[in-house]
C-alpha angles and dihedrals in degrees: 000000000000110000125211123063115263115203102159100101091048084049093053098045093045124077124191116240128218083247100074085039092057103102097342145104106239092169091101092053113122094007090139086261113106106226093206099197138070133314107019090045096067150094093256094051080033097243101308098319080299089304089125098048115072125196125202103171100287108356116081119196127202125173089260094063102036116045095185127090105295097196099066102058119110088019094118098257126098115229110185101211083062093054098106133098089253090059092034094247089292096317086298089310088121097051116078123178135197123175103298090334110098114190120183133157092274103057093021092081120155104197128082090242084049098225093109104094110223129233095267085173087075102042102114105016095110093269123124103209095183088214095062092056102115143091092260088065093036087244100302093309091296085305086118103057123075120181130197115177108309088340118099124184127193127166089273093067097027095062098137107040132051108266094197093061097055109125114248122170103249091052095112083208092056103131086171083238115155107239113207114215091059083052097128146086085263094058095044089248088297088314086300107311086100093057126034115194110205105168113305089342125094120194117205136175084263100050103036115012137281103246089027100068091070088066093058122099088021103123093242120099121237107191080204094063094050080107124132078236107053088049093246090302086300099298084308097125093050133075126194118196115177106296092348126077125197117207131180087266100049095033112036092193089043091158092065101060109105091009086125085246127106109234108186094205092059099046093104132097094256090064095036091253091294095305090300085298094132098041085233104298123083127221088257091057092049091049083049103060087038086058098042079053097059097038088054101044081051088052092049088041091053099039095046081051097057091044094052084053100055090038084063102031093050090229143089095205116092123261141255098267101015112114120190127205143120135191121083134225122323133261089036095095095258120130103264119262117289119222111244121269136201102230107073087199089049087053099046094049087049088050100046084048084054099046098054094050087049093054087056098058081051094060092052101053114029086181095064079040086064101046096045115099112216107244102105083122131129109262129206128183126182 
């Protein structure tokens, strides 16, 4: 049965006399709301601009064959007073169909002497209303079976537990938490979040924790769960990158290999290089070699300055006025201040020496790396 009233072809047939516009407002007919007294509900203001005539594929409704409240039907809820073939069954509201299963407030009865209707608003709104398992109801509309896999729980084999709390993967709400109460085979082991299945283990409240078992099979390591009964938190505490593998004893921070970010403290070969996550060089040893760069640039450019001068100056000794000396305050991780000397080339192989050590003790605190100025540079002054 089509729902919905239908009142177009009425409409079209009908035309409204002078009659109905004498001395009315006729502005409301055919506004969808049936007007059930004269003079709108009439020949002449033909019926109500079709508003009392209601069509539902082949059943047509008028307020002399339905005695109920016309305007309702159609409208998606079921009232009983209006289940009857004058009213078309509600518009179609009474009638509730799922797949070749057909409830309606005849057959959808709740008592033992079968006489109570049931709620056939609520059959099929995901929803198990015990009451409504039966045939009659067509088994709540589908509301009272859950099924997991080849399991399959109702309210007959879920007796103990709450049906309508057993996790499935569409509930919004669905924390994956065992709940249990729905903790046996009835109730499909609470649709799965009572029993996790990782390989040939098999966690359960008993062997692993309650309120433990969500955590497994997260990808974060929990050092409490690297139990035999929790399955070793579900594989989450190992790593396996082509022919190396990464567990919590050999890689502290086991949850961050193969995560596409370098993590400096797991680029080692007990956690695989990171998973490969830092290509074999950390971000210390990259700083490192930018460092050992610039160091070296400042050391050529020093060096190519002090040359142009003695070439000029036709002497290798320093200048009047030409002071040489390199380092920088103390306490900032540069070489402490050399005293001046009098052979530019003596100074600039001292300096180079210097330098290089000093380049070490960066790469192994990036922290100090990061606080040095780099001005550790030869200066000269004229």
């Amino acid at each position: 049965m089509k729902k919905g009233g239908d009142s177009r072809t009425l409409r079209n047939l009908c035309e409204i006399s002078d009659v109905c516009k004498e001395g009315q407002d006729t502005s409301f007919l055919g506004n969808g709301y049936c007007a059930n007294y004269p003079p709108y509900n009439t020949l002449e203001c033909c019926w109500d601009g079709g508003d009392c005539v209601k069509v539902f594929g082949d059943c047509v409704v008028t307020p002399k064959t339905c005695q109920g409240d016309i305007n309702s039907l159609g409208d998606g809820y079921c009232q009983r007073v209006n289940f009857k073939e004058g009213c078309c069954w509600d518009g179609g509201d009474c009638i509730k169909v799922f797949a070749n299963c057909v409830a309606t407030p005849d057959t959808c009865l709740v008592d033992a002497d079968n006489i109570l209707a049931g709620d056939i608003d609520k059959l099929g709104n995901g929803s198990c209303e015990h009451a409504h398992f039966n045939e009659g109801c067509c088994w709540d509309g589908g509301d009272c079976e859950k099924v997991f896999g080849d399991c399959i729980a109702t309210p007959d084999t879920c007796q103990g537990g709450f049906i309508n709390y057993i996790q499935v993967d569409d509930d919004p709400f669905n924390q994956n938490q065992c709940d249990i109460m729905n903790n046996n085979e009835g109730c499909c082991w609470d649709g799965g979040a009572c029993k996790k299945v990782f390989g040939d283990c098999i966690a359960t409240p008993e062997t692993c924790g309650t309120y433990l078992l969500q955590e497994l099979g997260d990808t974060s390591c929990n050092p409490v769960l690297l139990t035999a009964g929790c399955c070793w938190d579900g594989g989450d505490c190992e790593k396996v990158v082509g022919d190396c593998k990464a567990t919590y004893e050999t890689c502290p921070w086991v949850s961050g290999v193969g995560n596409e970010y370098c993590d400096d403290g797991n680029n080692n070969k007990g956690c695989c290089w990171d998973g490969g996550d830092c290509s074999g060089l950390g971000t210390g040893v990259i700083i490192g070699i930018v460092a050992t760069v610039i160091i070296l640039v400042g050391c050529v450019s020093s060096w190519a300055f002090l040359k142009y001068k003695r070439r000029h100056n036709h002497s290798s000794a320093p200048q009047p006025g030409v002071v040489v000396a390199y380092g920088g305050p103390p306490g900032r991780g540069c070489p402490p201040p050399a005293e001046a000397t009098s052979s530019a080339a003596e100074a600039r192989r001292e300096l180079i020496l210097r330098s290089i050590i000093h380049l070490v003790s960066y790469n192994k605190n990036l922290i100090a790396l990061f606080n040095t100025r780099f001005y550790c540079t030869l200066l000269t002054t004229t």
